[in-house]
C-alpha positions in Angstrom: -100.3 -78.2 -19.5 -103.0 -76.9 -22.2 -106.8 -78.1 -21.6 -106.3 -80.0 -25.4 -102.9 -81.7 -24.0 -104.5 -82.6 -20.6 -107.7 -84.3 -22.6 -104.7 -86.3 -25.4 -103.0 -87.7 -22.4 -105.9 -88.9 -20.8 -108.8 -89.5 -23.2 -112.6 -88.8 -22.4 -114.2 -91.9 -20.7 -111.3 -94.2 -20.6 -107.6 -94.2 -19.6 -104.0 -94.6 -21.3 -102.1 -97.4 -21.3 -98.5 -96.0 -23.3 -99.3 -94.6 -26.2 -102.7 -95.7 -26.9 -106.3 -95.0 -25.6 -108.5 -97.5 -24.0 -112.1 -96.8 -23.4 -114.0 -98.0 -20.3 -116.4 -100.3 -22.2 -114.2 -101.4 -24.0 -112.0 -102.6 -20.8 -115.4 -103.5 -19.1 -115.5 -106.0 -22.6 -111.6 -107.3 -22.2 -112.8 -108.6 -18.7 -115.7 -109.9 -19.8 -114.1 -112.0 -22.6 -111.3 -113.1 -20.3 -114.2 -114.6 -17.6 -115.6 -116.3 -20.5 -112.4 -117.6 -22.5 -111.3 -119.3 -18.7 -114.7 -121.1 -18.7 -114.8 -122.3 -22.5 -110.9 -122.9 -22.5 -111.3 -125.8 -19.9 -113.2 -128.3 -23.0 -112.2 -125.6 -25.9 -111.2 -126.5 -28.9 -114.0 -129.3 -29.9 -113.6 -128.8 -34.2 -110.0 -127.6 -34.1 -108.8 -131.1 -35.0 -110.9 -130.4 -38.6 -108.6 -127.0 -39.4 -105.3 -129.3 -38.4 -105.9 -132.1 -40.7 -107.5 -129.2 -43.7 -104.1 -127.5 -43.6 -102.2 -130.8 -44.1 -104.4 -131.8 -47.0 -104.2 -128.2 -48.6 -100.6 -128.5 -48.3 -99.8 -131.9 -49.7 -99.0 -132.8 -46.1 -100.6 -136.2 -45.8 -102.3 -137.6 -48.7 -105.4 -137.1 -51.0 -105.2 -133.4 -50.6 -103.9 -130.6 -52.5 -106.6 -129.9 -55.3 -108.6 -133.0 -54.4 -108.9 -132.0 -50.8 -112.9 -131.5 -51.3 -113.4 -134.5 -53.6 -111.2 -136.9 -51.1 -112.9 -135.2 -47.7 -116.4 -133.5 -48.6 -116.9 -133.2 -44.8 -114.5 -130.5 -44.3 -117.4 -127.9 -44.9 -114.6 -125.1 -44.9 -112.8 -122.8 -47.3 -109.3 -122.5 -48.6 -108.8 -119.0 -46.9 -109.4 -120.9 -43.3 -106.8 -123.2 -44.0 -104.4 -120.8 -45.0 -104.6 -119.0 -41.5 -104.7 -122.1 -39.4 -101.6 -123.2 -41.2 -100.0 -119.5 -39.2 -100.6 -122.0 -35.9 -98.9 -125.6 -37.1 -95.6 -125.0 -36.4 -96.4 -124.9 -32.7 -97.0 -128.0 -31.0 -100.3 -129.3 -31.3 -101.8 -127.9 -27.8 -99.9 -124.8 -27.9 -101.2 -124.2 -31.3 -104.6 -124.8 -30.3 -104.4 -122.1 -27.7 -102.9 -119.6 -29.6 -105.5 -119.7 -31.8 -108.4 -119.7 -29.6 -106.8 -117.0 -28.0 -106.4 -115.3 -31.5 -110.3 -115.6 -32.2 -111.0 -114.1 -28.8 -109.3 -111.0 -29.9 -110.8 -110.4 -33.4 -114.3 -110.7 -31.4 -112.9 -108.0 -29.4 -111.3 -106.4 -32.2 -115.0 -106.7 -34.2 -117.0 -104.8 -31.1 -114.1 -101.8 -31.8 -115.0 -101.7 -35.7 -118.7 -102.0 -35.0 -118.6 -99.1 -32.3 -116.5 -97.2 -35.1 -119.1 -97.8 -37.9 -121.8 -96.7 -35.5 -120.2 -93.3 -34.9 -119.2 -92.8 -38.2 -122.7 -93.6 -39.9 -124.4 -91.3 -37.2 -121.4 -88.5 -37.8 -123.2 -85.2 -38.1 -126.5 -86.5 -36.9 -125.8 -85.2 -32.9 -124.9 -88.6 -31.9 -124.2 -88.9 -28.4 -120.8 -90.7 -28.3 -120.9 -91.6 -24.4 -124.5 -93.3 -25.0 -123.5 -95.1 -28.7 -120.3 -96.5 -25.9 -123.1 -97.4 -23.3 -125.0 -99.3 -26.3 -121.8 -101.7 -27.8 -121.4 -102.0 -24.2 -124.7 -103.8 -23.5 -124.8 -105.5 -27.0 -120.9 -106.4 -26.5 -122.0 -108.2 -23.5 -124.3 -110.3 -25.2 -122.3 -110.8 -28.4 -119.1 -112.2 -26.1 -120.8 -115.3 -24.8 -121.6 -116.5 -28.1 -118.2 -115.6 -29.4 -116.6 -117.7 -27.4 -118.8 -120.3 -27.9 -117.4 -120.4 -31.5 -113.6 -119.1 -31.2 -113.0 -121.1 -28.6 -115.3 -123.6 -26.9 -115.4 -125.3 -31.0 -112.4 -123.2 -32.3 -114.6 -123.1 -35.9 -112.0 -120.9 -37.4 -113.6 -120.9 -40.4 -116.8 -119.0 -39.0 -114.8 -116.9 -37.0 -113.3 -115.3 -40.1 -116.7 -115.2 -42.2 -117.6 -113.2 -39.4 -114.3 -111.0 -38.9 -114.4 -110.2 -42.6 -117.8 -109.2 -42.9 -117.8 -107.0 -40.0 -114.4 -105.5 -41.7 -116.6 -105.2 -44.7 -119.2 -103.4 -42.8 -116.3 -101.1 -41.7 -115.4 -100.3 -45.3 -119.2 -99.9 -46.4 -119.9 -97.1 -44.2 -116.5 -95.6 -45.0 -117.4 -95.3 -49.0 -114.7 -98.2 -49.3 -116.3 -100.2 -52.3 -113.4 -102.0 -53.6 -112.9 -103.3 -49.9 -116.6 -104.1 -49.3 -116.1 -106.7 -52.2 -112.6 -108.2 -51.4 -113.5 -108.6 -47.6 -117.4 -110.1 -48.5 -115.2 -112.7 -50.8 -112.7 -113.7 -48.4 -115.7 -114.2 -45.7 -117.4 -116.5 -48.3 -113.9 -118.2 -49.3 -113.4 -118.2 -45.5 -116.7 -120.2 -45.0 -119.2 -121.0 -48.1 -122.8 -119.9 -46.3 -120.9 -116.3 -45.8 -122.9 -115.6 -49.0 -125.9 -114.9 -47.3 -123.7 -111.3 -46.7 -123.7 -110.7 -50.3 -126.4 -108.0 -50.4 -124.5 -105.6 -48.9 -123.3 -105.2 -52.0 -126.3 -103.4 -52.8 -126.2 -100.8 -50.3 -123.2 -99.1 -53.2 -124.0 -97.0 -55.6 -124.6 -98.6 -59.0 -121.3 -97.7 -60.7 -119.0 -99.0 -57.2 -121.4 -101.6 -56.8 -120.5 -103.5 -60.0 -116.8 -102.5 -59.6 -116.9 -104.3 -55.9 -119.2 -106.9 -57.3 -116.5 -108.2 -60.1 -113.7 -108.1 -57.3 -115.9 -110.5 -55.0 -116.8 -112.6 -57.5 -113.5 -113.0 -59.4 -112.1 -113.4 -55.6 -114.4 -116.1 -54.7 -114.0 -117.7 -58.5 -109.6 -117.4 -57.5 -110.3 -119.9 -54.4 -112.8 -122.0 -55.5 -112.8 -122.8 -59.1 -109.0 -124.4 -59.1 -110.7 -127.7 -56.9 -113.9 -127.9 -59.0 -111.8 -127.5 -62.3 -109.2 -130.2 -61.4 -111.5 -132.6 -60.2 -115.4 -132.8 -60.5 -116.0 -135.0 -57.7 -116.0 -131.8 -55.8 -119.1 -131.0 -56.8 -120.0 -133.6 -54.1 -118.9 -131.7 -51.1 -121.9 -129.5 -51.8 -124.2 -132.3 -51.1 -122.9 -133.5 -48.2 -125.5 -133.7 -45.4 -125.6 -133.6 -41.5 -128.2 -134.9 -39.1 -131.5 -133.8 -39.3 -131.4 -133.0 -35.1 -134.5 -133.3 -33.4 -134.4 -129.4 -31.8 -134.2 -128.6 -35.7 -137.1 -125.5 -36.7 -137.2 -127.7 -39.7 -139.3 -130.2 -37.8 -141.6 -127.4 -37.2 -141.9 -127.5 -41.3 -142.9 -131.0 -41.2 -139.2 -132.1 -42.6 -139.0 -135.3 -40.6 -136.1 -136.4 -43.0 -133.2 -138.5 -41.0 -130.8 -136.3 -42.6 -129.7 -133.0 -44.6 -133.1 -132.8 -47.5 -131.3 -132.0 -51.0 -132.9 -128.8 -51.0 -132.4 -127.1 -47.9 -128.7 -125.7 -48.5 -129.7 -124.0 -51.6 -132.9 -122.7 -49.4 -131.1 -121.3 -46.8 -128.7 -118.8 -48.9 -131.7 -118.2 -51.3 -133.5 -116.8 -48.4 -131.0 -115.1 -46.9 -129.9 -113.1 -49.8 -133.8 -112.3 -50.7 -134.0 -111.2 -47.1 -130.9 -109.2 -47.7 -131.8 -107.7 -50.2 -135.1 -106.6 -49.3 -133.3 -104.6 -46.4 -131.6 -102.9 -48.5 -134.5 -102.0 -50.3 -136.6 -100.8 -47.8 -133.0 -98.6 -46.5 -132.2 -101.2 -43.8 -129.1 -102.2 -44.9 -127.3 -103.0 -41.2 -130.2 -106.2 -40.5 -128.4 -107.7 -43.8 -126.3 -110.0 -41.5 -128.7 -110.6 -38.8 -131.5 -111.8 -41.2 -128.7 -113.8 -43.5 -128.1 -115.3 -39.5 -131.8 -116.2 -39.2 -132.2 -117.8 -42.0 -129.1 -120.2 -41.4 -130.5 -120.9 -38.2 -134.2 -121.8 -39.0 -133.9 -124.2 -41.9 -130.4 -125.6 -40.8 -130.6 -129.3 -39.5 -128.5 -128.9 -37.0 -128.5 -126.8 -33.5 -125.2 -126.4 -32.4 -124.7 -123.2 -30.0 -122.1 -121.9 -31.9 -124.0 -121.0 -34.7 -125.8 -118.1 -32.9 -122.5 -116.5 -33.2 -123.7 -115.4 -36.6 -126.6 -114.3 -35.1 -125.4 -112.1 -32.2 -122.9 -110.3 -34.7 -126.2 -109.6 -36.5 -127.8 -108.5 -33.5 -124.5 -106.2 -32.7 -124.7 -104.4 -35.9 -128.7 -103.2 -36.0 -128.1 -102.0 -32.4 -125.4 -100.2 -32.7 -125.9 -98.8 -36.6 -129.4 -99.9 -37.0 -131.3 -98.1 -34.4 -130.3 -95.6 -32.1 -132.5 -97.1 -28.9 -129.8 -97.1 -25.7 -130.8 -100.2 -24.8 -129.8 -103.0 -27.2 -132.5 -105.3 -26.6 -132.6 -107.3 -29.8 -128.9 -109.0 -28.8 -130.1 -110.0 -25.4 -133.4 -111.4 -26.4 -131.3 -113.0 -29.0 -128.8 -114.4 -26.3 -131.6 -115.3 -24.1 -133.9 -116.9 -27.0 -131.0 -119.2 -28.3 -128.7 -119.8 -25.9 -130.9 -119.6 -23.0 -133.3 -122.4 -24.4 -130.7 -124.8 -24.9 -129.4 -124.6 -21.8 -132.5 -124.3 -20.1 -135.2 -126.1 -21.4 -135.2 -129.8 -22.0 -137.5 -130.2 -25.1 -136.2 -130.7 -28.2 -139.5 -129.5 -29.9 -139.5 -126.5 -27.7 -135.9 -125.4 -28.5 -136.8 -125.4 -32.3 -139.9 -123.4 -31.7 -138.3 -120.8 -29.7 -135.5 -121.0 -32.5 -138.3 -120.3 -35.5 -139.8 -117.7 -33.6 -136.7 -115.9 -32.9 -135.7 -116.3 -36.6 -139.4 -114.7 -38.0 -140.0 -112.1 -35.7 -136.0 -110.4 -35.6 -136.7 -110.5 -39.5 -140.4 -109.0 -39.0 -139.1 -106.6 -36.6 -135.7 -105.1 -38.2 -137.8 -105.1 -42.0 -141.0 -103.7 -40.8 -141.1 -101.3 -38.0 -141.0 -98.1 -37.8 -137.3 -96.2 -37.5 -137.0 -92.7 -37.0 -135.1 -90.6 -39.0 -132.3 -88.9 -37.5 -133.1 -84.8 -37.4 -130.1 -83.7 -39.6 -131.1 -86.7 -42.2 -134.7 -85.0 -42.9 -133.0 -81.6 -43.5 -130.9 -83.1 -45.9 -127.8 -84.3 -44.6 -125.9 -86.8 -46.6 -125.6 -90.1 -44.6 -121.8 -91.3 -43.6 -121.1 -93.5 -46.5 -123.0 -91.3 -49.4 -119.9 -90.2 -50.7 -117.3 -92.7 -52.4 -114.3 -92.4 -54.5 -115.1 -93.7 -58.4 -111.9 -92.1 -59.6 -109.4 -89.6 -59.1 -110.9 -86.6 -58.6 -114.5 -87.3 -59.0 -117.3 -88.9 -56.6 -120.5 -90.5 -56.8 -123.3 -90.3 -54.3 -125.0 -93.1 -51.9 -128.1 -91.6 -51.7 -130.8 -93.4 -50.2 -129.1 -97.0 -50.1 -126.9 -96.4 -47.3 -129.6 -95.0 -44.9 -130.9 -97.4 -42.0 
């Protein structure tokens, strides 16, 4: 057997199983999400009763739903596109159904560590990335990301997170690919997945100026296809936007001296305002990969509520500036991430504590991926066009990146 055939059949730093290629981290990650699926599966599935009774309304299965569905039940705080795919689990009885799905939004966390670890290598292409040590990197941010994963896929089963999340790491995929029809298709079904997915938006900006507006009109005509048809039929809608939540008393809001018993009428609004300013200020200063992590932090500090399984958001934002973001081994934003906010509230027993720990997570991860110093990769400062730089406009013609996709 040839060197080339002997290194097909068994591939460098992992093994075969049939046809395909497995890496070792990536196995090391499939045992890791197994151990934490049996833990969460035991009281999983807390929200899933929410995406059950969505998909009925959607569906005209039991009444006041169809296009009334958000006028009739403003608490369902979940997009059309989330319905849709929970509806792929009601035939199965109702427990089944529940575990096939968590066990579906196990393996799109899996399959997101893959498509980060892909991005990575693929931004970094020509730069003399080391491959084992970008591996050794998703590892350790992988194993941080996981807990939190699970916390949402299947501990609360929040389907709609789970696929504002899976789509925006797909659109991440596409961005660094030069795909800039698919950067806007996949950011709108992320925000018709789950509405604060908008706080992703500015990676719209890392495009070019003439695929930017081109993947700009597909997200928003994509996000105007789901939405507008419930708002247009019947205004009441409009109310599902001010629906409010408990102001909790581990809330970083407190720490603003909002005291308010509930949701303030402003703080919605806030929270996407900031994020996309934050966004887009990234991407200004060439920082595009902290878009989600700071879009994450500003959910978390001015949202009323603490549950754990918003620091999913969070980690995935974590995930992406280690692995595309910086080029340190050691991913130590995701674990002091994973420590900060899930640590605390398991851990410490203030309710004021938890929120300050939570605010000054949020401001200094947004200090740190905005302000400090990143070295440019040797083959960068001689010239070297970024992965990315390079997208299709038309047949036979291409436009250039230039500094907006650089990190």
């Amino acid at each position: 057997m040839r060197k080339r055939d002997t290194a097909d059949a068994v591939p460098r730093g992992g093994v075969r199983i049939g046809p395909y290629p497995l890496r070792r981290h990536n196995a090391l990650l499939i045992l890791w999400t197994a151990l934490w699926f049996l833990v969460a599966e035991r009281h999983g599935a807390v929200s899933w009763h929410y995406l059950r009774t969505g998909q009925q309304l959607l569906f005209n299965q039991i009444p006041g739903g169809g296009l009334a569905l958000y006028a009739n039940h403003p608490e369902l705080q979940i997009g059309p596109a989330s319905f849709l795919v929970a509806a792929l689990f009601a035939p199965f009885p109702a427990e089944l159904g529940e575990k096939l799905a968590d066990a579906f939004m196990s393996g799109l966390g899996l399959y997101m560590l893959v498509l980060v670890g892909r991005a990575a290598a693929d931004h970094y292409r020509g730069t003399g990335l080391n491959h084992r040590r970008l591996q050794q990197r998703v590892l350790i941010a992988g194993a941080a990301f996981i807990p939190m994963w699970v916390e949402v896929a299947v501990r609360f089963a929040h389907l709609d997170d789970v696929l504002a999340l899976f789509f925006t790491t797909l659109a991440v995929r596409a961005l660094v690919r030069g795909r800039a029809t698919a950067v806007g298709v996949l950011l709108a079904l992320a925000v018709d997945s789950k509405p604060w997915a908008v706080g992703f938006l500015p990676l719209l900006l890392a495009l070019p100026r003439p695929a930017r507006l081109r993947s700009a009109a597909w997200a928003l005509g994509l996000v105007a296809a789901a939405w507008l048809p419930f708002y247009l039929t019947h205004l009441d809608t409009l109310a599902a936007a001010r629906f409010t939540i408990p102001n909790q008393p581990a809330s970083s809001l407190r720490w603003f001296g909002v005291h308010d018993a509930a949701t303030p009428w402003w703080d919605r609004p806030a929270q996407m305002l900031l994020g996309i300013a934050l966004g887009a200020l990234a991407v200004r200063r060439h920082r595009w990969p902290a878009v989600v992590l700071l879009a994450a932090d500003a959910r978390i500090v001015l949202d009323p509520s603490v549950y754990t399984y918003y620091n999913a958001s969070v980690l995935l934002g974590t995930l992406i500036w280690d692995s595309i973001g910086q080029r340190r081994l050691v991913p130590w934003v995701s674990w002091i991430a994973l420590i900060s906010l899930y640590g605390s509230a398991l851990l410490i027993p203030s309710d004021r504590a938890q929120g300050l720990i939570r605010l000054a997570f949020a401001v200094g991860s947004a200090a740190y991926v905005l302000w400090w110093p990143q070295r440019t990769p040797r083959s960068r400062r001689r010239g070297t066009p970024a992965p990315g730089q390079v997208l299709r406009a038309a047949p036979g013609a291409t436009v250039n990146v230039g500094h907006r996709s650089g990190s």
